[in-house]
C-alpha positions as CSV (number, residue, x, y, z in Angstrom):
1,X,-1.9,17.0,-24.1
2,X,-1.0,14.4,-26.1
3,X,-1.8,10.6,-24.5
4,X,1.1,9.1,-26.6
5,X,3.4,10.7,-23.7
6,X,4.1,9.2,-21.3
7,X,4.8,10.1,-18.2
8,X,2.3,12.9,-18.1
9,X,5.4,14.8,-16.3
10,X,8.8,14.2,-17.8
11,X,11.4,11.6,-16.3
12,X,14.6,13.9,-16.1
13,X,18.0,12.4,-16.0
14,X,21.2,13.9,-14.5
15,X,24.7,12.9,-15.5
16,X,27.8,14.4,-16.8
17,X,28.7,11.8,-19.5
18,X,26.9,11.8,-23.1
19,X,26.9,8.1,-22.8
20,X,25.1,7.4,-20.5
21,X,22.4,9.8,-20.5
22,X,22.1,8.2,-24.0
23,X,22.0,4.7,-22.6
24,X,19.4,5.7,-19.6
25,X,16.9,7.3,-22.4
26,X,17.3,4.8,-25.1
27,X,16.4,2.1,-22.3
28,X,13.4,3.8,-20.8
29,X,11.8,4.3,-24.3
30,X,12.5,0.1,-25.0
31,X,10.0,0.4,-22.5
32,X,7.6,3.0,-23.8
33,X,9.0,5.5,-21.0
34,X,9.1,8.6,-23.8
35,X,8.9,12.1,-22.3
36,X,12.2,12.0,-21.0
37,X,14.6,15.3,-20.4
38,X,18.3,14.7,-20.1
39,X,20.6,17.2,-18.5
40,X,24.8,17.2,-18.8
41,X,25.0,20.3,-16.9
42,X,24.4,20.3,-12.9
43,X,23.9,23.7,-12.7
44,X,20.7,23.8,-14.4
45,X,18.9,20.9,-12.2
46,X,17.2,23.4,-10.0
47,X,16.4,25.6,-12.8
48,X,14.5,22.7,-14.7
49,X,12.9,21.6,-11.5
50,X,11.7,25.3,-10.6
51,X,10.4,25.4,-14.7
52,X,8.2,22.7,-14.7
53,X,6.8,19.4,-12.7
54,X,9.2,16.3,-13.1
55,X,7.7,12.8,-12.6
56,X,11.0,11.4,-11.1
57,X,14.9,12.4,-11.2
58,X,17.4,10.3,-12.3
59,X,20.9,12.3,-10.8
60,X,24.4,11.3,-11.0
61,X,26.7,11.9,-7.2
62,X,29.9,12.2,-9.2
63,X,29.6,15.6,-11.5
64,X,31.8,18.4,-11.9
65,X,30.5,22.0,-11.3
66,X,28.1,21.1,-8.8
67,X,27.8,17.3,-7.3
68,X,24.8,15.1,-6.9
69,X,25.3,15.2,-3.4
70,X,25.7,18.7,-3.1
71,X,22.3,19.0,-5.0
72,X,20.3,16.6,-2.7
73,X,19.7,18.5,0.3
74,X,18.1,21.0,-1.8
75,X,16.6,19.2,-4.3
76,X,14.7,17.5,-0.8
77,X,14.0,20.6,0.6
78,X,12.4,22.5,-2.4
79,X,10.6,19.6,-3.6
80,X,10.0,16.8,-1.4
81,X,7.6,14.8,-3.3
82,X,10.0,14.3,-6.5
83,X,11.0,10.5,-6.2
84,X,15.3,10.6,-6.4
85,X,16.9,7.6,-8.0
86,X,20.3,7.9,-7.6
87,X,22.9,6.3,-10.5
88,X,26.2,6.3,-9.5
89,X,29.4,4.2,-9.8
90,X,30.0,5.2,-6.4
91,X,29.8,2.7,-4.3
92,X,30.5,3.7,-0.6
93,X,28.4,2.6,1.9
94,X,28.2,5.6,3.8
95,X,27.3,7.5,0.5
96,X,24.6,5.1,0.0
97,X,23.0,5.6,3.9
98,X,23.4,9.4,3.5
99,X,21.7,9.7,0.7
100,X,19.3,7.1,1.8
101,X,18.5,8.9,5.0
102,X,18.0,12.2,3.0
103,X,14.3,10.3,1.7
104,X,16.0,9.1,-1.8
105,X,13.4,6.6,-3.8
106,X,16.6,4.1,-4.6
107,X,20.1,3.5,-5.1
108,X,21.1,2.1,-8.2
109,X,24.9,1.4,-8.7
110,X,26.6,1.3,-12.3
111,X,26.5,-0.8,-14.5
112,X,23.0,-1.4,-14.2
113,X,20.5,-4.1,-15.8
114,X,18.1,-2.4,-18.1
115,X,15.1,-4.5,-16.1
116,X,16.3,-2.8,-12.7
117,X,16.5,0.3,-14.4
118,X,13.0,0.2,-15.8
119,X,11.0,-1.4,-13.0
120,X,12.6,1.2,-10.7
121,X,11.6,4.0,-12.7
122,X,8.1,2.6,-13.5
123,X,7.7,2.0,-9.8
124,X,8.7,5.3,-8.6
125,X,6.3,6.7,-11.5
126,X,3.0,4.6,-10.3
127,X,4.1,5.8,-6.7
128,X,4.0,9.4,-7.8
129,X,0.8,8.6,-10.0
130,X,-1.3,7.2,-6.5
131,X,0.1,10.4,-4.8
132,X,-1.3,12.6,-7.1
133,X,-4.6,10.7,-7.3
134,X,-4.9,10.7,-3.6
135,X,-4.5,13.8,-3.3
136,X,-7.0,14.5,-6.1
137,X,-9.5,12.3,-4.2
138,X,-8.9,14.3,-1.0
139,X,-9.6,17.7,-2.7
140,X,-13.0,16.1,-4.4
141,X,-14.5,14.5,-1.3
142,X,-13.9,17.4,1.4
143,X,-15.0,20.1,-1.3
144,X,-17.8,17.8,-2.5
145,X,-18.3,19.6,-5.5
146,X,-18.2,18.6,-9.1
147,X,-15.8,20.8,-11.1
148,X,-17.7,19.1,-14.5
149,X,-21.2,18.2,-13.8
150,X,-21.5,18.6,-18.1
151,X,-19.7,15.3,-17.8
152,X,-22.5,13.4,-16.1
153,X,-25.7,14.9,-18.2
154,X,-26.4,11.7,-19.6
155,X,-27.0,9.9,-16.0
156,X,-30.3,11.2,-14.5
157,X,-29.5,11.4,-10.6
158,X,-29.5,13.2,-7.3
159,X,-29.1,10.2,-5.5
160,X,-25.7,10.6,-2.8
161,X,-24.1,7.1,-3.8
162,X,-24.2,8.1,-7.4
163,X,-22.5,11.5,-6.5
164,X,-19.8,9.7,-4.5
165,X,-19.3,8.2,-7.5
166,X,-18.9,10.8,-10.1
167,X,-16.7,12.9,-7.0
168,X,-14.5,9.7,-7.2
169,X,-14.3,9.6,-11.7
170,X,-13.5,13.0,-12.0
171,X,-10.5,12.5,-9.9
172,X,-9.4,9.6,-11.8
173,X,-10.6,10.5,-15.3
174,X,-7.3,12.2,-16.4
175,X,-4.8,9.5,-15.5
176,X,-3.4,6.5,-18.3
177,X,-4.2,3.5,-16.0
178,X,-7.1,1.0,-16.8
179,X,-10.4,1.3,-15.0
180,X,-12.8,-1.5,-13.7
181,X,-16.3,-0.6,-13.8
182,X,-18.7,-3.2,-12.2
183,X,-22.3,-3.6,-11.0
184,X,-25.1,-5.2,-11.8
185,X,-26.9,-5.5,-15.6
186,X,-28.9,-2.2,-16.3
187,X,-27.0,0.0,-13.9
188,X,-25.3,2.1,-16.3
189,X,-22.4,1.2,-16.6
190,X,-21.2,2.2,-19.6
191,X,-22.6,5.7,-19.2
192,X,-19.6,5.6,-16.4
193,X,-17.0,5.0,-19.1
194,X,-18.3,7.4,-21.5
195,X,-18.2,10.3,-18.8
196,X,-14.4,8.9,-17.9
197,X,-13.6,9.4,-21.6
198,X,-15.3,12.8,-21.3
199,X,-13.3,14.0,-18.8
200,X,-10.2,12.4,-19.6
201,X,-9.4,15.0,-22.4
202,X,-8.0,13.0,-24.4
203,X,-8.2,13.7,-28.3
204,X,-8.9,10.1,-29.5
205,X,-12.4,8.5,-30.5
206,X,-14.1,6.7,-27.2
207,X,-14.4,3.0,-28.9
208,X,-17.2,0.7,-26.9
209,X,-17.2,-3.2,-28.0
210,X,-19.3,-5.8,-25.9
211,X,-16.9,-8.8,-26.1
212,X,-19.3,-11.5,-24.6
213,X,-19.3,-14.4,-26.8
214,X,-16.0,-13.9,-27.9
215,X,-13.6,-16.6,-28.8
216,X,-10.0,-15.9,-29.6
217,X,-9.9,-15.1,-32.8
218,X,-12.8,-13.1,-32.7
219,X,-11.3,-10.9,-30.0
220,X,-7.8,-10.8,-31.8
221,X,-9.3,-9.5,-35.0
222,X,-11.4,-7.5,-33.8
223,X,-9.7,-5.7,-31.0
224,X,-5.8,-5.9,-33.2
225,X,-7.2,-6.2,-36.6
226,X,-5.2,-8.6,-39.1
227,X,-2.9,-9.1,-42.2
228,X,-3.6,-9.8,-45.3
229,X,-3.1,-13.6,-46.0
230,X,-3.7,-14.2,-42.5
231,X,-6.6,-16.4,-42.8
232,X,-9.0,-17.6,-45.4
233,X,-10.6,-15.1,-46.9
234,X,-8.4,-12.3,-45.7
235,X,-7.9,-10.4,-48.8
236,X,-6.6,-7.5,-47.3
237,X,-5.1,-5.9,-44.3
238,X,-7.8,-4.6,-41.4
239,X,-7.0,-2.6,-38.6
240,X,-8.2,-3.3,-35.2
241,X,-10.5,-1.1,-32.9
242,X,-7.3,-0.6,-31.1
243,X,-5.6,1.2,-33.6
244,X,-9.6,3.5,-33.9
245,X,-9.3,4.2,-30.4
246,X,-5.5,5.5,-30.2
247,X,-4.8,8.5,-28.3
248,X,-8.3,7.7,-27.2
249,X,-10.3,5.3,-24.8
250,X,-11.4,1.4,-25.6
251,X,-14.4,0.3,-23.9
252,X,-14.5,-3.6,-23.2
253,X,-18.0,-4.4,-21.8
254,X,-18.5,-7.9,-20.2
255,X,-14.8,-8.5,-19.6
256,X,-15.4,-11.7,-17.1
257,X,-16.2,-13.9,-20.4
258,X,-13.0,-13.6,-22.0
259,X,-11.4,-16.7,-22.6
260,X,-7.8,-17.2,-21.0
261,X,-6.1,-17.4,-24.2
262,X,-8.0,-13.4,-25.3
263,X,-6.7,-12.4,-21.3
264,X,-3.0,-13.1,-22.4
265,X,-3.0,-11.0,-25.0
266,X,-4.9,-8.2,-23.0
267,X,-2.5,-8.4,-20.0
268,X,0.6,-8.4,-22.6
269,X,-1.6,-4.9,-23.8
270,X,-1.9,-3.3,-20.6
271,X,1.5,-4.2,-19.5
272,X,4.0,-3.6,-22.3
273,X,1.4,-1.6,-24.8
274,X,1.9,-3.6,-27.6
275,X,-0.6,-6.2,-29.8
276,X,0.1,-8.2,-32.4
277,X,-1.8,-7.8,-35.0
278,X,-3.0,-11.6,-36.8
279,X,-0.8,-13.0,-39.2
280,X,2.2,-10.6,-38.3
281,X,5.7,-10.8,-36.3
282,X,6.1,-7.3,-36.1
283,X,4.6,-5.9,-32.7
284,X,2.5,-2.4,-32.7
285,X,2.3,0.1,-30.0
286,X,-1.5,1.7,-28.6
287,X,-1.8,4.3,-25.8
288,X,-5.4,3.6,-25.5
289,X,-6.6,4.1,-22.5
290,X,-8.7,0.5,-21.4
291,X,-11.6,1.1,-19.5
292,X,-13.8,-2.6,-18.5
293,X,-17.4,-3.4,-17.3
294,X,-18.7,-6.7,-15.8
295,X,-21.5,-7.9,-13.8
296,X,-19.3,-11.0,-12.4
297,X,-17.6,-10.9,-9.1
298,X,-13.9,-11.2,-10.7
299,X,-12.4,-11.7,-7.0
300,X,-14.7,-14.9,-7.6
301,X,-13.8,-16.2,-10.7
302,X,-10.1,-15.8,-10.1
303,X,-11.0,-18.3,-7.0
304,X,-12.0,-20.9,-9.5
305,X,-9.6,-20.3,-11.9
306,X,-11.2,-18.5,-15.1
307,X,-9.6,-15.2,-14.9
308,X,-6.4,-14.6,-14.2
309,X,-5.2,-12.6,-11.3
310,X,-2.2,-11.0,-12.6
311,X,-5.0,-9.7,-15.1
312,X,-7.3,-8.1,-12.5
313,X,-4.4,-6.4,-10.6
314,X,-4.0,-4.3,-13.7
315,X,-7.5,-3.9,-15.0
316,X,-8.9,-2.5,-11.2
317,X,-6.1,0.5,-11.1
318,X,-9.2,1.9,-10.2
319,X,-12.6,0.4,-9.8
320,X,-15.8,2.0,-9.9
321,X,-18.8,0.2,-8.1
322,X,-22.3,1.4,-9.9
323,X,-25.4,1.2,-7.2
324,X,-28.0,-0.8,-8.1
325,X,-31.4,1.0,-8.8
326,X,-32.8,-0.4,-5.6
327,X,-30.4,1.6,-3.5
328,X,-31.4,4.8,-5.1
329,X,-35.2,5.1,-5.3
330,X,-34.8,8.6,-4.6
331,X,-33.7,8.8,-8.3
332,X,-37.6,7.2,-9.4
333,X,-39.5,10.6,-10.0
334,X,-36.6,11.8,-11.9
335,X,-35.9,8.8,-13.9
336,X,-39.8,7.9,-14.5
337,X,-40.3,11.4,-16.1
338,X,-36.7,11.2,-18.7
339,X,-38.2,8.0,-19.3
340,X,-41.9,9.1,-20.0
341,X,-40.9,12.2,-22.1
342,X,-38.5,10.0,-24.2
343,X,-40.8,7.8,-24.8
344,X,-43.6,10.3,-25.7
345,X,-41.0,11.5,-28.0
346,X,-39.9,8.5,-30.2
347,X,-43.4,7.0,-30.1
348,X,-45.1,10.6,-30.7
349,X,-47.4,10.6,-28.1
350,X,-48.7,13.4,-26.1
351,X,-46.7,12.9,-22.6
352,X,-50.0,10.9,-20.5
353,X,-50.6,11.9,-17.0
354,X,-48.9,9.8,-14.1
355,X,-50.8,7.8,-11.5
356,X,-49.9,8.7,-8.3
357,X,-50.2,4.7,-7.3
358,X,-47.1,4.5,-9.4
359,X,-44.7,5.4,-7.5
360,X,-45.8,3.9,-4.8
361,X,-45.7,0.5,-6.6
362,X,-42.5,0.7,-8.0
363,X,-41.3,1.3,-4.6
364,X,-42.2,-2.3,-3.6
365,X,-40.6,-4.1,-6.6
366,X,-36.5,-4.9,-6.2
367,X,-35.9,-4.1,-10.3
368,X,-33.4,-7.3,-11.0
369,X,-32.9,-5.4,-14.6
370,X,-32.1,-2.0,-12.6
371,X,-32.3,1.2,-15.1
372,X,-32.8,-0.6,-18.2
373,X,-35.9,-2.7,-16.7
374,X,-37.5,0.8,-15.6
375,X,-36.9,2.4,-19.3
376,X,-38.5,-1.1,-20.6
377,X,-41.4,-1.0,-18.2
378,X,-42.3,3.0,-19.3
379,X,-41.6,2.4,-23.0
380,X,-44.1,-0.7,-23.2
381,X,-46.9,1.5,-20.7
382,X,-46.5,4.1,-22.8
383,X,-46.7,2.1,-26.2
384,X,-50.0,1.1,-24.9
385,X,-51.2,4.1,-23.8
386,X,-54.4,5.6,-25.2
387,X,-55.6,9.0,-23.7
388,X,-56.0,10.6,-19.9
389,X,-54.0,8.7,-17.3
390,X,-51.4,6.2,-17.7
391,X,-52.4,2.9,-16.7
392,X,-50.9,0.7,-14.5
393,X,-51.6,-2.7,-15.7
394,X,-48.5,-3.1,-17.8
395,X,-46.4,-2.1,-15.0
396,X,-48.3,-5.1,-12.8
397,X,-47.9,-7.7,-15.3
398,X,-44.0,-7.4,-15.3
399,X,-44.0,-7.1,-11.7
400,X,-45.9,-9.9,-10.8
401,X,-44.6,-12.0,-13.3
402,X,-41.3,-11.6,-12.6
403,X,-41.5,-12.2,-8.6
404,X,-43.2,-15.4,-9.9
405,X,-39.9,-16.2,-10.8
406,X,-38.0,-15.5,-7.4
407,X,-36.9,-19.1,-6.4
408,X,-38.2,-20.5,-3.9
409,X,-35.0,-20.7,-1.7
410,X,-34.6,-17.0,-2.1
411,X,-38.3,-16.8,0.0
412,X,-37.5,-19.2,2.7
413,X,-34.1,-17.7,3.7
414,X,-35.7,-14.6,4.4
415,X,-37.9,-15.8,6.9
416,X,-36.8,-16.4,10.4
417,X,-39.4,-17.3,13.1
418,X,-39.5,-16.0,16.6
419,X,-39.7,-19.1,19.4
420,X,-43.2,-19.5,19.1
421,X,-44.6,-20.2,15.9
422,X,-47.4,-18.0,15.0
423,X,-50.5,-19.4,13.4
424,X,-51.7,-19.6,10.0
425,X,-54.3,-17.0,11.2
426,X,-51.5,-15.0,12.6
427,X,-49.5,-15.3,9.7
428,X,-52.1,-14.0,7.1
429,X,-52.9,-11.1,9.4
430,X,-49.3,-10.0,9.7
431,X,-48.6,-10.5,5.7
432,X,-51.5,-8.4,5.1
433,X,-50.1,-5.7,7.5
434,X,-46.8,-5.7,5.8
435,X,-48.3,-5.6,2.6
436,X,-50.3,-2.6,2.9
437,X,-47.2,-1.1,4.8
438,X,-45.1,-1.3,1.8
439,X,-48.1,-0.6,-0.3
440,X,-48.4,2.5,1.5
441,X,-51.8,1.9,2.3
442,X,-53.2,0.9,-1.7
443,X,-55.2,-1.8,-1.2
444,X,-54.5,-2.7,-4.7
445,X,-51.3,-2.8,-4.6
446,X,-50.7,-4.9,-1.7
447,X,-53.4,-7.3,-3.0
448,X,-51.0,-7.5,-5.9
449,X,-47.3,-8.4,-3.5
450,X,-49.9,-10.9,-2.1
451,X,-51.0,-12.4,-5.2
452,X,-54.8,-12.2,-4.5
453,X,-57.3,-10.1,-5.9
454,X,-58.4,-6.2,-4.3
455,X,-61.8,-7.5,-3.4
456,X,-60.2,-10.9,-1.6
457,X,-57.9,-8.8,0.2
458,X,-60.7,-6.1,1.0
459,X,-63.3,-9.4,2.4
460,X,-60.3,-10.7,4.2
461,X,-59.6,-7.2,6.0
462,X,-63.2,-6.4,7.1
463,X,-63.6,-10.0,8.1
464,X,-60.7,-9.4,10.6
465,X,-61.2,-5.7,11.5
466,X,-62.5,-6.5,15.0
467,X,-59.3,-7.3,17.3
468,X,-56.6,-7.4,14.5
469,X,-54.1,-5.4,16.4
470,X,-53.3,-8.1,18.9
471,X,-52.4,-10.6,16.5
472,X,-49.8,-7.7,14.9
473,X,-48.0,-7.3,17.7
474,X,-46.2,-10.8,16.6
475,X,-43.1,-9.7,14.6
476,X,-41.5,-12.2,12.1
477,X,-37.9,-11.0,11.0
């Protein structure tokens, strides 16, 4: 199908006069409304409707051969989900109830202002849009069954939140409207948009740009290209990724750092589909579909003023949340062994043998660089790699290094004492009993969330091995 059409159903309009079906379709495209039938001849209305899906109906009252109101009833009965905007110079106001009471979207009344016209119609199309989406998302979750698992290949997985959220793009990959992926850095985010572009079926290129560090111009020419002339050293006209990714999806990673001027210009995008190009007057028209990423809370920075709200309204049509890699550790095993047989592969190494500690001391660690830290972490064991098992060191030395760096606030806050303070003897004891809790009984590796060596930790247990259980029967939430 091709994305320069839009609606992806046709807007038809009803009316007996020439002129005005003219007028009606040549204000609808001012606003890039375009797959538009028009229809002189009442007779056919049912046959069009019965031939193919219709976004929304535009129909006259006052027609010879067979009236609008005579159509209505059956127009409501046969398809009840078809928004009806009524145009009419008629204007009775028991017409208007009538027809009002017979489930009719509006009433417009002739002459009409081209901006009523158009924000009805666009209205009644985004209504019909959320319909079929919710619908969509009905079908997905209560089948729960991907209908293109191809699409996701690229994400390792078989965690349930990540499913939820492929259930949740397949329903939405095939619409126009903008998409808002967020999460945290390392999560995968855009492995999200390129399985939306997949799906999406649309014929264009998928275009990616990270636009952090962006000023204006930078954005402007990169994203709408330029003229020639328009600036120093401009010898020659450029176009924009905009224009590469027509008929096609544009990927704008790190969206919360664009600068108010560069959100403008992308609202005036979304909105109207047009861009200026710099150095020119003349506006151009994209039908790329926008997908965004960030790792910012935009509810947050629209508090304090740096992003605009009217902005995030039209960027989070939908809005995809990625889970962060410590809510699916169920995914580890899977996503240890894609990374250790990459890795094996670009560095040409023989795939080394896995210590079964491993698993268990990734478990403890929270993984602030989510997916992307874990690929780093395998890559630099296996770079280091010799022969027989893989070693664990490398895999300590991040981890301990980086919860080093876990401020000291963060530590205090979790701690809440019960009414009697427990002593320093108490403490230890119940530290060491977490420790080797989460360390799933390694000795090693709960010397290592300690910060103390296997043979302090080993001294310090058989020192206390007589009587310990009564001091862990403290708790400390």
């Amino acid at each position: 199908m091709n994305k320069d059409i839009f609606p992806l159903f046709p807007v038809l309009v009803v009316d007996d006069e020439e002129q005005i079906l003219q007028g009606i379709s040549g204000n609808l495209r001012f606003d890039c409304i375009n797959n538009i039938i028009t229809c002189q001849d009442s007779r056919r209305v049912m046959e069009i409707l019965f031939k193919q899906e219709i976004e929304v109906l535009l129909l006259d009252l006052s027609m010879p051969y067979i009236t609008g109101q005579e159509l209505l009833p059956e127009i409501r009965k046969e398809f009840p989900e078809l928004p009806v905007i009524i145009i009419t110079g008629v204007t009775e106001v028991e017409i208007a109830v009538e027809c009002m009471e017979m489930g009719i979207f509006y009433y417009l009344v002739k002459v009409i202002e081209r901006s009523k016209l158009l924000a009805t119609v666009k209205r009644a199309i985004e209504i019909r849009e959320l319909r079929r989406e919710n619908s969509s998302l009905k079908e997905h979750f209560f089948s729960n069954d991907l209908e293109n698992p191809e699409a996701f290949s690229e994400i390792v997985t078989n965690n349930m939140k990540m499913r939820s959220v492929f259930l949740y793009v397949e329903s939405i990959a095939k619409t126009n409207k903008s998409v808002l992926i967020a999460g945290e850095t390392g999560v995968g985010k855009e492995l999200i948009a390129r399985s939306i572009h997949a799906l999406s079926e649309r014929k264009g290129k998928y275009i990616p740009v990270n636009i952090a560090g962006f000023d204006d111009n930078i954005f402007s020419d990169t994203l709408f290209g330029h003229e020639k002339g328009a600036y120093t050293g401009a010898t020659h006209s450029r176009k924009g990724l905009i224009d590469e990714a027509s008929e096609g999806t544009l990927f704008l990673d790190e969206i919360g750092d664009l600068s108010p001027t560069s959100q403008v210009k992308l609202l005036r995008l979304l909105d109207a589909h047009e861009y200026y190009p710099l150095g020119s007057d003349v506006p151009k028209r994209s039908w790329a579909r926008i997908i965004v990423a960030t790792n910012k809370e935009l509810e947050v920075e629209v508090e304090i003023g740096k992003f605009r709200k009217d902005l995030l309204y039209r960027l989070r049509t939908h809005k995809v949340h990625v889970p962060v890699l410590s809510e699916r550790m169920d995914d580890l095993p899977l996503l240890i062994n894609y990374f250790l047989e990459e890795a094996s592969r670009e560095l040409e190494k023989k795939k080394p043998t896995l210590p079964p500690e491993l698993y268990t001391l990734l478990r403890t660690y929270h993984f602030p660089g989510n997916i992307r830290e874990l690929k780093s972490m395998v890559f630099d064991a296996v770079s280091k790699h010799k022969t027989g098992i893989l070693s664990l060191e490398s895999f300590k030395e991040v981890i301990g290094r980086k919860n080093k760096q876990i401020p000291k606030s963060q530590v205090e806050c979790s701690i809440i004492f019960p009414q009697r303070i427990p002593t320093l003897k108490e403490v230890t004891r119940l530290l060491i009993k977490e420790s080797l809790k989460r360390a799933n009984g390694n000795q090693s590796i709960a010397a290592q969330l300690l910060g103390i060596s296997q043979p302090a930790l080993s001294k310090r247990l058989m020192r206390e091995s007589s009587g310990r259980d009564e001091y862990y029967n403290i708790s400390i939430h």
